[in-house]
C-alpha positions in Angstrom: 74.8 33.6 -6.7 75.0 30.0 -5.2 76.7 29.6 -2.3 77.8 26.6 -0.1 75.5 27.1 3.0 72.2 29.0 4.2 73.4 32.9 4.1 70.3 34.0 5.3 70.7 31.4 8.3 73.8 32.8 9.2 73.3 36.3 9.5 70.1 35.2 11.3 72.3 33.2 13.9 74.6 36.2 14.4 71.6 38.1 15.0 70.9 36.6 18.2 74.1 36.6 19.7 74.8 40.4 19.0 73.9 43.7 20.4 74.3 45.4 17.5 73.9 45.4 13.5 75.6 47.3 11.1 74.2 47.1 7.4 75.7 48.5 4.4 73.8 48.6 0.9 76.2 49.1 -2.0 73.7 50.6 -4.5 76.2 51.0 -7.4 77.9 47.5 -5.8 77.0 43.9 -6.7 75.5 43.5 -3.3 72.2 42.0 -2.6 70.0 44.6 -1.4 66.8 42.6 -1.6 68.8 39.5 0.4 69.7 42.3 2.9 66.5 44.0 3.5 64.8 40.4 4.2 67.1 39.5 6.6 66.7 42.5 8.0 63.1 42.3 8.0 63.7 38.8 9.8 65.6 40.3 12.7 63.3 42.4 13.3 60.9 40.6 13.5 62.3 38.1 15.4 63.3 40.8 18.3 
């Protein structure tokens, strides 16, 4: 999936202007779990 700007990036910005995270995986969905779990690896990280 190709998309038109750095999605990683962007949830990282949000990151830091929010209190709080919700994440959903989707399992049976065509959800990136792998993107999710970095990014929230990332956060974390970065908090």
């Amino acid at each position: 999936v190709s998309y038109g700007f750095d999605v990683n990036g962007v949830i990282s910005s949000l990151g830091h202007s929010c209190d709080l995270i919700l994440v959903f995986l989707d399992p049976h969905g065509q959800s990136l779990c792998q993107r999710t779990l970095d990014v929230i690896h990332t956060l974390t990280i970065l908090s």
